[in-house]
N, C-alpha and C positions, 0 to 999 in steps of 0.2 A: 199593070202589076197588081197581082193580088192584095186584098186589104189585108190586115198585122192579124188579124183576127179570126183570118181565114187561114194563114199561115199555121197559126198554133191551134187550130182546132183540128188540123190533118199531122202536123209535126209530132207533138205529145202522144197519139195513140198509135203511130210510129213508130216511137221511140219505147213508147211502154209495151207493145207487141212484136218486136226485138228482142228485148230485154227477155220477156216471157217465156220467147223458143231460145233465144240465144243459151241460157244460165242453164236449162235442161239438156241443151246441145253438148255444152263445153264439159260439162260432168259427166255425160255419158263418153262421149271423148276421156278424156282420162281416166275413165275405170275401163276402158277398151287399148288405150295406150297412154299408162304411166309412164309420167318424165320424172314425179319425185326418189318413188322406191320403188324403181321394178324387178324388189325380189332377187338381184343378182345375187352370186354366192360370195364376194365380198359385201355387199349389203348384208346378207343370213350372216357371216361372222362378226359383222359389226354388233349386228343386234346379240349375238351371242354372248359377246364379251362385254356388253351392257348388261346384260340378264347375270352373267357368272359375277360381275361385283363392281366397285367404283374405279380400277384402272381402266387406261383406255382402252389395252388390249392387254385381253389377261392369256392371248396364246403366245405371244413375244416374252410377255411375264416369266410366263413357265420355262420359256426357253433361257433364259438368263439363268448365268451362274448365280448361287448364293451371295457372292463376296457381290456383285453388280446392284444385286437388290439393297441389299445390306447399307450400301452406300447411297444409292437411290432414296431409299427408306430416313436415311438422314440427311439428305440434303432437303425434303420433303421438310422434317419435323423442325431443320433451322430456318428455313421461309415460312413456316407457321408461329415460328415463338417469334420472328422479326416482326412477321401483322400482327402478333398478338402484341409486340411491346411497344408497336408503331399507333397501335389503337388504345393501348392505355396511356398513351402520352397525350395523346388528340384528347378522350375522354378528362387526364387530368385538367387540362388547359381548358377545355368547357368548364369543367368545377372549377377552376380558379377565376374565370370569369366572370361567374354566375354570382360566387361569392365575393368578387367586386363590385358588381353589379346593385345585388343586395344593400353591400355596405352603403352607397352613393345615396341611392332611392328611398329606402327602406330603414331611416337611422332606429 
């Protein structure tokens, strides 16, 4: 059996001239055949309707009635004022802490 030393003196430049071809290999492989975005034309609408503004799909958008959005549009702004009044309650309750805290430590 080979010594430990002889082992990782052929192992390691192995390992590191793998690595060398392998990482040029697999990238060129994927700009030759993409698995993330390859370009389909649901992908092209996706990104479309990311460029045209913050909905997720601003062509379904379009297609809604007024009165859909309308509602949409507030059910939106009453889960925004709920984090917002959910986050100034957490924020008070830090300041009420803080300012026990104070009191205790700090006479």
């Amino acid at each position: 059996m080979p010594e430990s030393s002889e082992l990782v003196r052929w192992l390691i430049p192995a390992i590191m001239m793998t690595a060398a071809l392998g990482v040029p290999a697999a990238l060129w492989w994927e700009k030759r055949h993409p698995r993330t975005y390859p370009g389909s034309a649901a992908h092209e609408a996706a990104l479309q309707s990311v460029q045209d503004g913050t909905a997720p799909n601003l062509a379904e958008w379009r297609r809604m009635p007024t009165s859909a959005q309308a509602y949409w549009d507030e059910q939106q702004l009453k889960h925004g004022a709920a984090v917002d009044a959910y986050d100034a309650a957490l924020a008070a309750r830090a300041a009420e802490e803080r300012a026990r805290v104070n009191v205790l430590f700090r006479p």
